[in-house]
C-alpha positions in Angstrom: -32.6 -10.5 -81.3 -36.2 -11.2 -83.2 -37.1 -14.4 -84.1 -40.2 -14.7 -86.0 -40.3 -18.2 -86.8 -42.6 -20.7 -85.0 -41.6 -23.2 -82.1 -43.3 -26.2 -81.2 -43.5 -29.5 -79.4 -42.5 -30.4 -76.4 -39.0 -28.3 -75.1 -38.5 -25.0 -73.7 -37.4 -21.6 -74.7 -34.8 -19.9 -72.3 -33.8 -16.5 -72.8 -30.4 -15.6 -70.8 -28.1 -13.7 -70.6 -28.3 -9.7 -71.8 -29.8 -7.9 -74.1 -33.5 -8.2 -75.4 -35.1 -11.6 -77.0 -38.4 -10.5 -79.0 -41.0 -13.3 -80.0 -43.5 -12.5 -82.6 -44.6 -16.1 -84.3 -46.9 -18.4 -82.6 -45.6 -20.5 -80.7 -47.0 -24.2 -79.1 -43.9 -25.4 -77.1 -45.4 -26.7 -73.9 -42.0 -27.0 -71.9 -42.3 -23.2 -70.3 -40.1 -20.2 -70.9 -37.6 -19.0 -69.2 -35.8 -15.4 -68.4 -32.5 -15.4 -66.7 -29.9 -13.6 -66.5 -29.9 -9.9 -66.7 -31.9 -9.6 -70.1 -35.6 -9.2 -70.8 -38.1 -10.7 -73.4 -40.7 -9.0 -75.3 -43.8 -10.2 -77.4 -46.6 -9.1 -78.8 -49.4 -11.4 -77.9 -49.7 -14.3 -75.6 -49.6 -16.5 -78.7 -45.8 -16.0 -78.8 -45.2 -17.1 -75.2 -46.3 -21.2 -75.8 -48.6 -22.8 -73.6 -46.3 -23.9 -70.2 -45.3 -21.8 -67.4 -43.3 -18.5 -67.6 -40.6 -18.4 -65.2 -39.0 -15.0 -64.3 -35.4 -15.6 -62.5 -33.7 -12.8 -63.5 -30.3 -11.3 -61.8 -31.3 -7.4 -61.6 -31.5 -6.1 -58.5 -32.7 -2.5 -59.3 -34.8 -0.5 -62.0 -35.5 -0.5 -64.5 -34.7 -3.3 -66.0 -38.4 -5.2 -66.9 -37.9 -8.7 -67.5 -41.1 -9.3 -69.4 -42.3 -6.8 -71.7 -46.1 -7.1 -73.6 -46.3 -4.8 -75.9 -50.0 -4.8 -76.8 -53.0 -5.8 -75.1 -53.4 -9.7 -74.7 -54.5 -12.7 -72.2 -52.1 -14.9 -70.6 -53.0 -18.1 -69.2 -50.0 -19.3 -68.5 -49.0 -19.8 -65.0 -46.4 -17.2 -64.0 -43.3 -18.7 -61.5 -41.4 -15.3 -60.2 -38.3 -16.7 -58.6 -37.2 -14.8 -55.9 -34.0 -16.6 -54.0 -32.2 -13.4 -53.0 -32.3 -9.7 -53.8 -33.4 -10.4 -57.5 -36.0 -7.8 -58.9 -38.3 -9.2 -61.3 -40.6 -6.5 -63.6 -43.4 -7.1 -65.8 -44.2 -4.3 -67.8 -47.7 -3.9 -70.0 -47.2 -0.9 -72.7 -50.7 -0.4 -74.5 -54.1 -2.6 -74.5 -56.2 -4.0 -72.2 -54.4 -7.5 -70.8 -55.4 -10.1 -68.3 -53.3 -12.4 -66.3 -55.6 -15.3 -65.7 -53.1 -18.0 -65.0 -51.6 -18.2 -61.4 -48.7 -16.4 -60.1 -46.6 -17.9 -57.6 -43.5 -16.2 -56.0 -41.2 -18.6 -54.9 -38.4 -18.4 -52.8 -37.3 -16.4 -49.5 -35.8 -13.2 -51.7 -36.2 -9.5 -50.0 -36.5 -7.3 -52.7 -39.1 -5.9 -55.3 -41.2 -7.9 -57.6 -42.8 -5.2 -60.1 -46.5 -5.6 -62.1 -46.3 -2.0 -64.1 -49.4 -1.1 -66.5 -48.0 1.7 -68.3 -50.8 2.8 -70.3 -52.8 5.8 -68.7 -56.1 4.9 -70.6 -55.7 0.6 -70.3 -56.8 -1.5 -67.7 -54.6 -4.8 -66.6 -56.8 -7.5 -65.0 -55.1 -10.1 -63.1 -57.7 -12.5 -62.2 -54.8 -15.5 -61.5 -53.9 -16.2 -57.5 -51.0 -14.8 -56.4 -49.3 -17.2 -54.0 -45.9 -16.3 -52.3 -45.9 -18.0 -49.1 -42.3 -17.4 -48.2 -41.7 -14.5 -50.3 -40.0 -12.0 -47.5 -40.0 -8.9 -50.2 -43.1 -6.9 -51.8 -44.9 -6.9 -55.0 -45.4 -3.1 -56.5 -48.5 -2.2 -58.9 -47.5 0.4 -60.4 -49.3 3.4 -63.1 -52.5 3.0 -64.9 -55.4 1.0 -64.1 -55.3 -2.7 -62.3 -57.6 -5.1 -61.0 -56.9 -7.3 -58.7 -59.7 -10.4 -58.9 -57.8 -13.3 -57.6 -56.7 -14.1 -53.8 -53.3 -12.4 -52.6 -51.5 -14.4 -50.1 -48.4 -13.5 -49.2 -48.4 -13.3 -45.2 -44.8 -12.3 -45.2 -44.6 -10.0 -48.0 -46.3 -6.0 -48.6 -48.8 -4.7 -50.9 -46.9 -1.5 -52.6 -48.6 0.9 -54.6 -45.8 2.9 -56.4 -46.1 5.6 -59.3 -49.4 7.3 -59.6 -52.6 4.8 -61.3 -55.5 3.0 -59.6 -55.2 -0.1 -58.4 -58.7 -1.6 -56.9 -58.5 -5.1 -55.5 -62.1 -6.9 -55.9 -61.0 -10.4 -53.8 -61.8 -11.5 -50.5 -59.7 -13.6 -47.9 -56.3 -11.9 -49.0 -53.6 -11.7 -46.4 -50.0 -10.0 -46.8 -48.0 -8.2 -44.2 -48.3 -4.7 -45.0 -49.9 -2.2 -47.5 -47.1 0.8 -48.6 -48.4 3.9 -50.5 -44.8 5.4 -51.5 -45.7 7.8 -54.8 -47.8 10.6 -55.8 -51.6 10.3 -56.9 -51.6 6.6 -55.9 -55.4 5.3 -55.3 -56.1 2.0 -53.5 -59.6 1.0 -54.6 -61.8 -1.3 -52.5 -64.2 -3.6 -54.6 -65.3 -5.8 -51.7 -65.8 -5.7 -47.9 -62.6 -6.1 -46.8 -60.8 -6.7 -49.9 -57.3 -5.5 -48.5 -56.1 -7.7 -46.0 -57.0 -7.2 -42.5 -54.0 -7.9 -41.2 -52.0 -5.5 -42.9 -51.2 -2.1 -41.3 -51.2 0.6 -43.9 -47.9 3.0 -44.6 -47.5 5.9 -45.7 -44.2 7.6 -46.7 -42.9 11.1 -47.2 -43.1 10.7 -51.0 -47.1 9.2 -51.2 -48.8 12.7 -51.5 -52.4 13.2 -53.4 -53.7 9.6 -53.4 -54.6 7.2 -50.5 -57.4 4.6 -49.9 -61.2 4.8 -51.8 -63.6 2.2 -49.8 -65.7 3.2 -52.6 -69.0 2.0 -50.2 -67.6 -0.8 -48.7 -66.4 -1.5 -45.4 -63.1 -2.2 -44.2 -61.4 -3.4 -41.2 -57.2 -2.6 -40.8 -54.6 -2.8 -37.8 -54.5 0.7 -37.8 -52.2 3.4 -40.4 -49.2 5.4 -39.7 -46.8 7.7 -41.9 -43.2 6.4 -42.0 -40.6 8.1 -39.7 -40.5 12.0 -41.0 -43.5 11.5 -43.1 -46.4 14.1 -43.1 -47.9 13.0 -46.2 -51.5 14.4 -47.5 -53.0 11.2 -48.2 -56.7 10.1 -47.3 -58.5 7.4 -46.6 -61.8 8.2 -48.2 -65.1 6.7 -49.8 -66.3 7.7 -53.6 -69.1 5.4 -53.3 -72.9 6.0 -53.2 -73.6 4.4 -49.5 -71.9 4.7 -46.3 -68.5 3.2 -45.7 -66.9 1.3 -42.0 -63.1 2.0 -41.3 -62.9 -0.6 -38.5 -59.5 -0.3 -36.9 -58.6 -3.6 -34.8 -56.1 -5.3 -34.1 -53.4 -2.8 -33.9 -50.1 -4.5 -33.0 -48.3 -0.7 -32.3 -49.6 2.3 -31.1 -50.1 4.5 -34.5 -49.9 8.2 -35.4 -51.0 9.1 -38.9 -51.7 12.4 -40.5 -53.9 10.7 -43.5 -57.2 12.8 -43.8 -60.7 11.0 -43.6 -63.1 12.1 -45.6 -66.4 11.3 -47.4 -65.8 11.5 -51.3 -67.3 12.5 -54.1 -69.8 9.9 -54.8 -72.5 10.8 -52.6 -71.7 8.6 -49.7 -70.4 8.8 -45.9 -67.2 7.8 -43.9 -67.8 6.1 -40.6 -64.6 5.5 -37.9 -64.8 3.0 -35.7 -61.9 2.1 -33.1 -61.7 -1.1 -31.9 -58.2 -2.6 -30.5 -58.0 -3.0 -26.8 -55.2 -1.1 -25.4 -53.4 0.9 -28.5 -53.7 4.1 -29.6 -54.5 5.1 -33.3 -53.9 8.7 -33.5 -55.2 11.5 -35.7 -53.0 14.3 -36.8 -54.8 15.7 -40.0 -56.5 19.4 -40.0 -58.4 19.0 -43.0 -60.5 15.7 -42.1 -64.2 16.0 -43.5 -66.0 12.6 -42.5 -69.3 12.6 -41.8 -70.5 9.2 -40.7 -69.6 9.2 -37.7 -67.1 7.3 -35.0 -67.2 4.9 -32.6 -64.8 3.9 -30.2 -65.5 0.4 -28.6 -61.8 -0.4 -27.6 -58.6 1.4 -27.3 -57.6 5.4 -27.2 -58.7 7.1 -30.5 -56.5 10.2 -30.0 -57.1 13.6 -31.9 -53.8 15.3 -32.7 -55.4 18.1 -35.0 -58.4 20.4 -35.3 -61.3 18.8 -37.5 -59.0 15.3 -37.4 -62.5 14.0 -36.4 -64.3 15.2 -39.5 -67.9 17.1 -39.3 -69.3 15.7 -36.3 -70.2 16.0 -32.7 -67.5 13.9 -30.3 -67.1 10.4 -30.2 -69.7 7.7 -28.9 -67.8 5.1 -26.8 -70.2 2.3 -27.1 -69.8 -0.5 -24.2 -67.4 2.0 -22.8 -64.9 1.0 -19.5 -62.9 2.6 -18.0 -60.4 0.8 -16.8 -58.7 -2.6 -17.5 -57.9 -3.9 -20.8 -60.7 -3.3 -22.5 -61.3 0.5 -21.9 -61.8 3.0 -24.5 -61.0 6.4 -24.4 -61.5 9.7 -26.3 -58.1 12.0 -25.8 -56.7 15.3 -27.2 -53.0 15.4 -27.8 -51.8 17.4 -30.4 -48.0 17.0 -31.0 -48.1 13.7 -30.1 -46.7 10.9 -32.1 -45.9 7.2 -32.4 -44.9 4.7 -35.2 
């Protein structure tokens, strides 16, 4: 169904139901819009979608059913509610243009499953310079293709980060917190834009699928609880840094002992990658031959394990600064190839 015409005042415009709802007037109506049901509404520009809150409740539970469609490049103010009670799967889908999503996004409910932010455009860039707040939100939210921007704050301290289908995603905020970051597609890149942009409490995954992409610092510094490949996972990602000075991978904090055959490597911009471990009594363990850093590492706490030729890059062995050696706090230097943990 298209409707053309022009709604205002003060109501609402619910789409529910099946099928596919397209606005293409200019709208005022200041009483939100809602999607429900298991259809989706498209527009054209953010002048179609009124000037309340957009509410996403839809009943899909798999793909790819998007919910929102924008089929050109626009700005949306409008705060965004994705209602997430149960295994619902809400998708918002950008097809050509540059877009921003300035308004706030908030995740509400306890719901498990996938909440979807897709730029499909290979040559686009989505900006989404609104907060994303899901404070119970159990599930994930997936960026997926193209090119996105994460400016606002990210917390979701129950919920993971999920980069899925290959794009860029670089995250320029600070003071974010979710629960873990996944990597579960080809060619998918992470971009830091900040010192510790990515939350530093949130152990990164990667699965058997996530080949060819992996983490740029692009010359920042960042802390994480350590990285592991899921169970029968020997994907060749990297955690590496494209940018002009030297970049810090600080792992502390680990809550597991972690095995992960991610390469580190210094990138193509000129600058270093430095290693330092730093989590009293785990083990982060290093399992990829093809490992190129240069900057250095540093183990202060914990067991930095090399499971692999070259895992350590191109450098001498590790200083152990302030090094113990026994007790809690001691910090070791081990080979073990073959050896693996979560």
């Amino acid at each position: 169904v298209t409707f053309s015409g022009n709604i205002n005042g003060s109501g609402s415009v619910t789409q529910s139901g099946g099928g596919t709802l397209i606005l293409s007037g200019s709208n005022g109506h200041s009483g939100g819009t809602l999607v429900t049901g298991t259809g989706m509404l498209q527009v054209a520009s953010s002048a179609a979608l009124g000037t309340g809150t957009i509410t996403l409740q839809t009943a899909n539970t798999g793909l790819p059913n998007t919910v929102l469609f924008l089929t050109s490049g626009m700005t949306i103010s409008n705060p965004i509610v994705l209602s997430q009670p149960n295994a619902n799967r809400n998708i918002i889908t950008f097809n050509s243009g540059n877009s921003t999503l300035s308004g706030p996004i908030t995740i509400t409910g306890a719901g498990n499953n996938v909440n979807v932010i897709s730029n499909n455009s290979g040559t686009s860039r989505l900006t989404i310079s609104g907060n994303i707040t899901g404070t119970a939100f159990a599930g994930s939210v997936s960026f997926r293709g193209g090119m996105i921007d994460i400016s606002g704050t990210v917390n979701m301290p129950g919920a993971g980060f999920d980069l899925n289908s290959s794009g860029t995603t670089t995250v320029q905020s600070t003071g974010n917190v979710w629960n873990y970051t996944s990597f579960n597609a080809t060619n998918n890149a992470l971009r830091v834009g900040a010192n510790d942009a990515l939350a530093t409490n949130a152990v990164v995954q990667f699965a058997n699928a996530a080949t060819g992409g992996g983490i740029d610092l692009n010359g920042f510094n960042q802390s994480l609880p350590g990285f592991y490949n899921t169970t029968g996972s020997t994907s060749a990602n990297r955690i590496y840094n494209n940018g002009a000075g030297t970049s810090t991978l600080t792992l502390a904090g680990l809550g597991a002992d972690r095995w992960s055959s991610a390469a580190l490597a210094d990138g193509t911009g000129g600058g270093k990658l430095a290693l330092v471990m730093n989590s009293v009594g785990r083990t982060q363990t290093l399992a990829s031959a093809t490992s190129n850093y240069s900057g250095g590492t540093t183990i202060l706490a914990g067991t930095l394990a090399q499971g692999a030729a070259n895992a350590l890059g191109l450098q001498p062995s590790p200083s152990t600064a302030a090094r113990s050696t026994s007790g809690a706090s001691a910090s070791r230097w081990v080979l073990c190839p073959g050896r693996r943990a979560a």
